[in-house]
C-alpha positions, -999 to 999 in steps of 0.1 A, spaced: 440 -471 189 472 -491 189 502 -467 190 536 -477 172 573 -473 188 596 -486 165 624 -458 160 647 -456 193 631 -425 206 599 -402 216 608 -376 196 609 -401 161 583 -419 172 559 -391 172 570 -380 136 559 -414 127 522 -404 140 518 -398 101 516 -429 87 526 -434 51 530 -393 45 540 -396 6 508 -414 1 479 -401 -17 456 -407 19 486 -406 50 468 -423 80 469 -398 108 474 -410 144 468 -378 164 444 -361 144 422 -354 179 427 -345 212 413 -384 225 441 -393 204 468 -367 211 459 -376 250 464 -415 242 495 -406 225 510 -393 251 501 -417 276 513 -449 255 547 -434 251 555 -424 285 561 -388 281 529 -388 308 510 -411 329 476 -396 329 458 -382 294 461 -346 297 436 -335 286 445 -323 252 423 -296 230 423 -290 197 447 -260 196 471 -284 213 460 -311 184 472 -282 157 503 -277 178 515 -313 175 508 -317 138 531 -281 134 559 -297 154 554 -331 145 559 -312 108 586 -290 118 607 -319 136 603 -340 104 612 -314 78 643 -311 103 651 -346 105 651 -346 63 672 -321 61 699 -333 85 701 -367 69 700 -354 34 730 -331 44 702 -299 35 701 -268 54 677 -270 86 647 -247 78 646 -216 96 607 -217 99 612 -254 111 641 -242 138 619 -217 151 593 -239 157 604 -267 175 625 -236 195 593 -224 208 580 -254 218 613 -263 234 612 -232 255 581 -239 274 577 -255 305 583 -294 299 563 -324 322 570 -324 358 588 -356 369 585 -368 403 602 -390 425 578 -415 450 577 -446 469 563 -458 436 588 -446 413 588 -416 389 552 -399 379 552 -377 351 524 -351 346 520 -322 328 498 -309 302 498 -314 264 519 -276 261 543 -297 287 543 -328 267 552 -312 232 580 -293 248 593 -326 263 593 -336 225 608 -306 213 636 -307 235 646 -341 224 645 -333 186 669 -304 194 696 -328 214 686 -355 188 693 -327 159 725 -315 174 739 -347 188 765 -368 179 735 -397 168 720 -373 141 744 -388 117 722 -423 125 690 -410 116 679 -430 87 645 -433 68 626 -464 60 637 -480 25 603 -498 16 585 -476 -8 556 -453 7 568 -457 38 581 -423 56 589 -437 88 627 -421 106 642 -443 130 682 -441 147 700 -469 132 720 -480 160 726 -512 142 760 -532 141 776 -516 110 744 -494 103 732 -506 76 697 -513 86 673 -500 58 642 -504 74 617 -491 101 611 -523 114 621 -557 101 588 -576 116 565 -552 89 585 -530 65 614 -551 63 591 -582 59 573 -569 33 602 -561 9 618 -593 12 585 -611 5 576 -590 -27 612 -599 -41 610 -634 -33 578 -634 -50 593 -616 -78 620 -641 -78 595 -669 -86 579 -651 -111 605 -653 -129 
């Protein structure tokens, strides 16, 4: 499976893992530990799948949750969750993915535990830095996606201008010639 990173960080890019949430059938992305593992791997939190189980699978869809109900509440100006806060606080206060230094580079191992706490450590420095007030939800209807908008003037509306943002401008010009 193709993986999508689109919103500026890990953390949002993993909430995003549930495609098109408000829907009546959300597409999941991570819904198995093959795809937890492959997750992981294609955003760079490690280099080697490891070796995800289900438990871990339920633990990613509870923070992935958690991290989202979070991210709704801060740009909606709501008060953070308490269930949420104590969730991703657990995860964050695991042990998160080694990183080495090599002749190669960096290497970055760890298990899936590691990897969600990686995650959960940058939702809470997302959530209580300075570029939470740039967190901004897709404007095309059904989709859920959260992104930073680190635009010029931020005021871009959507996830990505190559689908979401391509889409809405084609249904209006199409409604435009309707007309």
């Amino acid at each position: 499976m193709k993986h999508v990173f689109l919103c500026g960080t890990p953390t949002l890019d993993f909430v995003g893992t549930l495609q098109a949430r408000s829907a009546p059938a959300p597409v999941e992305r991570i819904g198995s530990p093959r795809l937890l593992d492959s997750w992981f791997v294609a955003s760079g939190l490690v280099d080697e799948a490891p070796g995800a189980a289900e438990a871990d699978v339920r633990a990613a869809l509870t923070l992935r949750e958690s991290i989202y109900a979070l991210v709704t509440a801060r740009r909606t100006g709501a008060p953070l969750p308490a269930d949420a806060m104590a969730a991703v606080n657990r995860q964050a206060a695991r042990t998160p993915v080694s990183v080495r230094l090599g002749p190669r580079g960096t290497s970055r191992t760890g298990t899936a535990s590691q990897a969600l706490a990686e995650l959960a450590r940058e939702a809470v420095g997302l959530l209580a830095g300075a570029e939470s007030v740039l967190l901004r939800e897709c404007a095309r209807p059904g989709c859920t996606q959260v992104y930073l908008d680190r635009s010029r003037g931020h005021r871009r509306e959507w996830c990505a201008m190559r689908t979401c943002g391509n889409r809405v401008k084609s249904a209006a010009l199409r409604a435009r010639r309707r007309q």
